[in-house]
C-alpha positions in Angstrom: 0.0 0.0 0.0 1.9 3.2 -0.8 1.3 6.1 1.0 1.7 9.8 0.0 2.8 12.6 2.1 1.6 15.9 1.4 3.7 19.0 1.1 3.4 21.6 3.4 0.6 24.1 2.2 -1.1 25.1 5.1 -1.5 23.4 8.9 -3.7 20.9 8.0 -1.4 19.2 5.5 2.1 20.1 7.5 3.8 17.0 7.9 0.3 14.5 7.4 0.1 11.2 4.6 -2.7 9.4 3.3 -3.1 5.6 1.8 -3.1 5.9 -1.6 -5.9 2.8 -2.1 -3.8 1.5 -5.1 -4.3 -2.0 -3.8 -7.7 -1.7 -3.9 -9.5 -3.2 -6.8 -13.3 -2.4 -5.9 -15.0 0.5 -4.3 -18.3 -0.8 -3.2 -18.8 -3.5 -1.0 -20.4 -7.2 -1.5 -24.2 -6.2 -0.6 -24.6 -9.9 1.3 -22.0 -9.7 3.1 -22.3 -6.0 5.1 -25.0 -5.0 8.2 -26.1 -1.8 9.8 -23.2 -0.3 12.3 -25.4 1.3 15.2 -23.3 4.1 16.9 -23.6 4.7 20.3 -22.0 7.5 21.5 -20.2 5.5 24.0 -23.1 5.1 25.7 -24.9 2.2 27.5 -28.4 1.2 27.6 -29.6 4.1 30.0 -27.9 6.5 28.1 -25.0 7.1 30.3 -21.9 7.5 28.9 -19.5 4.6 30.0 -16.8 5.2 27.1 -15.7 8.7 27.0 -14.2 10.3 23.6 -16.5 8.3 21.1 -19.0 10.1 19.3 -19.8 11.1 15.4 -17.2 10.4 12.1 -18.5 8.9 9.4 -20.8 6.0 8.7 -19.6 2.5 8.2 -21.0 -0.3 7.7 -19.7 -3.7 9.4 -18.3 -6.5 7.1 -19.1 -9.7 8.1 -15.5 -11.5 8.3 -14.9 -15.3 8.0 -12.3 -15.6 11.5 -13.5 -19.4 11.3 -12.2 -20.5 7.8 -14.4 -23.7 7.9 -15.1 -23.6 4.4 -13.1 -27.1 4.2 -11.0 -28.6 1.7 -13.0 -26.0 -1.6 -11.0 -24.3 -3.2 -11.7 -20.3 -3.3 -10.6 -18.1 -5.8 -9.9 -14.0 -4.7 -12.7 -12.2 -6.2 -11.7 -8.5 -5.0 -9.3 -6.8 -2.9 -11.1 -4.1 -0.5 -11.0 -1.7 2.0 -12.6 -1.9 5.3 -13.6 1.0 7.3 -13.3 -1.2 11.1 -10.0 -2.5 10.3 -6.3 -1.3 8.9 -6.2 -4.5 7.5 -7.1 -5.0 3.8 -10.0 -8.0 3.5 -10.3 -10.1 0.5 -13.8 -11.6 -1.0 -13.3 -15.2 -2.0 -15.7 -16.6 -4.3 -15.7 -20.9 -3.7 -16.2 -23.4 -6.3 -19.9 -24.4 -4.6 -21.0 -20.6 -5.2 -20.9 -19.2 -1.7 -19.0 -15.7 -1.2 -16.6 -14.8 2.0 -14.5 -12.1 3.2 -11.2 -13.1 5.0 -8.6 -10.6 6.1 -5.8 -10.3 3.4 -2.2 -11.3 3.3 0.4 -9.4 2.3 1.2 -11.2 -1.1 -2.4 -12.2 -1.7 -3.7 -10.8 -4.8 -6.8 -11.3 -7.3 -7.3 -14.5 -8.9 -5.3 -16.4 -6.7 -6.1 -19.4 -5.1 -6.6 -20.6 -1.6 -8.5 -23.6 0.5 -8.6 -24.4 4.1 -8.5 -27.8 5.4 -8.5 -29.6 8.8 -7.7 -32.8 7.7 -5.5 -33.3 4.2 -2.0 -31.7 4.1 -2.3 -28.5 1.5 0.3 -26.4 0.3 2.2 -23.7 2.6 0.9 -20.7 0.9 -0.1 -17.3 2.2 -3.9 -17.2 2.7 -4.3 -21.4 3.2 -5.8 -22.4 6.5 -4.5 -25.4 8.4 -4.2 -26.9 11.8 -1.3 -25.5 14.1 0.0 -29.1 13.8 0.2 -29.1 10.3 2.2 -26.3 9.4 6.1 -25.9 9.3 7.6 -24.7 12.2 9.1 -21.6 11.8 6.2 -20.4 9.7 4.4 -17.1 9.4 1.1 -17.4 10.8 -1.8 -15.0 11.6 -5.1 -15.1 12.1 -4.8 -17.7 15.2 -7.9 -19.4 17.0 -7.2 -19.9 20.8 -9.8 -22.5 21.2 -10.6 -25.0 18.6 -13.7 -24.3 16.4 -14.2 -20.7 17.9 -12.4 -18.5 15.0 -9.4 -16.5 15.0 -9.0 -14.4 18.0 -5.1 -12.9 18.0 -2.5 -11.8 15.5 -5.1 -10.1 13.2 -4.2 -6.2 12.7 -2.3 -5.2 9.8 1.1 -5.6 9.4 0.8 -8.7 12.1 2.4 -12.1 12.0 3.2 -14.8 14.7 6.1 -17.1 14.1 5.6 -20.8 15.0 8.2 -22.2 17.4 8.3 -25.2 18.0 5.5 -28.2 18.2 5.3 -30.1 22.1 3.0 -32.5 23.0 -0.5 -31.3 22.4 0.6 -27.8 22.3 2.2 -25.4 19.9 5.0 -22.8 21.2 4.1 -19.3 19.4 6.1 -16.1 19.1 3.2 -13.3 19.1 4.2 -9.9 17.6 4.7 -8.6 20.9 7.4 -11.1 21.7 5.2 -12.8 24.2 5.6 -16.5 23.4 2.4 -18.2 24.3 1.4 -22.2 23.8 -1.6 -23.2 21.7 -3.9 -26.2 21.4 -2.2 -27.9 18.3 -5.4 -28.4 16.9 -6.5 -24.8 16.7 -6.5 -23.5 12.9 -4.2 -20.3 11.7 -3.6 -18.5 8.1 -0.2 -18.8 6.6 1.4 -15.4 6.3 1.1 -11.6 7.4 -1.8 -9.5 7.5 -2.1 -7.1 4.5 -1.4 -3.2 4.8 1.9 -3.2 7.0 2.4 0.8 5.9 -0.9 1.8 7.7 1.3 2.4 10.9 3.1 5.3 9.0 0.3 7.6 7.9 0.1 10.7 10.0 -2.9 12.3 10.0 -1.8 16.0 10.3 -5.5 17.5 11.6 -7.9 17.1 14.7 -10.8 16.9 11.5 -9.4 13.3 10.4 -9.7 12.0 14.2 -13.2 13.5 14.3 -13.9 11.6 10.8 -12.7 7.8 12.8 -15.6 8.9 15.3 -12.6 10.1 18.0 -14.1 13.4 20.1 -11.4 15.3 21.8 -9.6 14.3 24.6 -9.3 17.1 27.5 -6.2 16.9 30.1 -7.0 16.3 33.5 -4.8 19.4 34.4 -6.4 22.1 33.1 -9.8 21.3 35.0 -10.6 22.5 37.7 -10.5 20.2 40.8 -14.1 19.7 41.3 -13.8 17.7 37.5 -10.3 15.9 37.8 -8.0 15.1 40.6 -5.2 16.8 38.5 -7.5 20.0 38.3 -6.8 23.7 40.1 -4.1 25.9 40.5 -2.5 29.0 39.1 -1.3 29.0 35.9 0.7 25.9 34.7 0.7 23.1 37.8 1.8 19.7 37.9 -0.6 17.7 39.3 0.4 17.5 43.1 -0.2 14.3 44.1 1.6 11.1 44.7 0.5 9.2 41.5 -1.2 10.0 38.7 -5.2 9.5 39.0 -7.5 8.8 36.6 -11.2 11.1 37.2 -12.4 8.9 39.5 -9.1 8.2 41.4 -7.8 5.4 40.6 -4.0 4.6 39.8 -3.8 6.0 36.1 0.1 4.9 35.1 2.4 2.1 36.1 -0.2 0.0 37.3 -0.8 -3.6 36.3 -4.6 -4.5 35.6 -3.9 -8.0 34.9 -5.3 -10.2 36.8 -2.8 -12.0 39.0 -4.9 -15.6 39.1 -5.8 -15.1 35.4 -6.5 -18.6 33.5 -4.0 -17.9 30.9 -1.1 -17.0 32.6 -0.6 -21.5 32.1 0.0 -21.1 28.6 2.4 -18.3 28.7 6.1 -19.4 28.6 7.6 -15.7 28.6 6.6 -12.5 28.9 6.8 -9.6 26.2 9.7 -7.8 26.4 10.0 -4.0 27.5 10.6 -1.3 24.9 13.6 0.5 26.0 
């Protein structure tokens, strides 16, 4: 996906890039496969708002993604390469030889008319876009698109640019390095998608104005500083201030930076064999 930077004319463009959409070959959507997204507001069911900064942008429409691959052993042919509004990641529409139409989120190399198939059982070829069994595939491969329970779809390793590397195979568990370094073990008999995900350069664009935030449906965020103390903990003072207290607070008080909010007794902490590593 190339992007282009814009020279700077005027505030807006100083220093901002945007995706170019040459990788794209359609516009429009597959009609079957998109539904209604309701905005909220970031608010719950008695109106209250329980997620602050989330309010207008434009209107999407959600497409409905095959995470399962359970289309087994047909083979699909890429029908269209296409953008999609909830994700970085580029999703491909795959047209199978029994007529049926799904989207699946797009490796890097994939492109239209290729072919792919996803199989559980028969050994296929190692191929960006096939979907096999953790067992099945090559260790050292490029995976993404990982299930954590067998049957229940892809849940990690799924935003663009993304890929997992497998480790090593052990018993009934396979050893994966997740992009965050974090290697976690997985049932061997969970499914995952040879490859990276699509649109790696996504991470680059700079979006140069507050308008192209409000646009994603991002309202502004206010520092908790320049309130006043009966809004925010960091609030009051003369003039510039530093916030006072011991630790930073969040509105409501609670520990805002440094903190770990994982659980201690979480269920997964079995499958984890070492932690992500610190940035420096």
């Amino acid at each position: 996906m190339p992007v282009k930077e814009y020279k700077s004319t005027r505030g807006g463009r100083r220093n901002s890039s945007v995706d170019t959409f040459e990788d794209i070959s359609v516009a429009k959507p597959y009609k079957k496969l998109i539904t209604i997204k309701k905005k909220t507001g970031g608010r719950n069911v008695y109106g209250r708002i329980t997620v602050r900064h989330i309010g207008g942008g434009a209107k999407q429409f959600i497409r409905i993604i095959d995470f399962k691959r359970d289309k087994y052993d047909i083979l699909g042919t890429v029908a269209t390469i296409e953008y999609d509004p909830n994700r970085n990641a580029r999703i491909a529409l795959i047209s199978y030889a029994d007529g049926e139409k799904r989207y699946i989120i797009a490796p890097t190399e994939l492109k239209v008319g290729d072919k792919i198939i996803s199989s559980r059982a028969n050994k296929i070829e190692i191929k960006p876009g096939n979907a096999m069994l953790l067992k099945d595939i090559p260790v050292g491969s490029m995976i993404y698109n990982i299930e954590l329970t067998p049957g229940r779809g892809g849940q990690i390793v799924r935003s663009a640019g993304c890929s997992a590397q497998l480790m090593a195979l052990e018993g009934d568990y396979a050893l994966i390095k997740l992009p965050s370094t974090e290697i976690r073990k997985v049932l061997q008999n969970c499914m995952a998608t040879i490859g990276s995900v699509s649109n790696p350069e996504s991470m680059t664009i700079v979006l140069g104005k507050a308008g192209r935030k409000r646009h994603m449906g991002v309202k502004p965020t206010v520092r908790g500083k320049v309130m006043n103390p009966v809004d925010h903990p960091h609030g009051g003072g003369e003039g510039k201030q530093p916030i006072g207290l011991k630790y930073p607070k969040t509105p409501w008080g609670k520990h805002a930076l440094g903190v770990k909010t994982r659980s201690p007794k979480k269920y997964s902490d079995s499958f984890i064999v070492s932690r992500r590593k610190k940035k420096v």
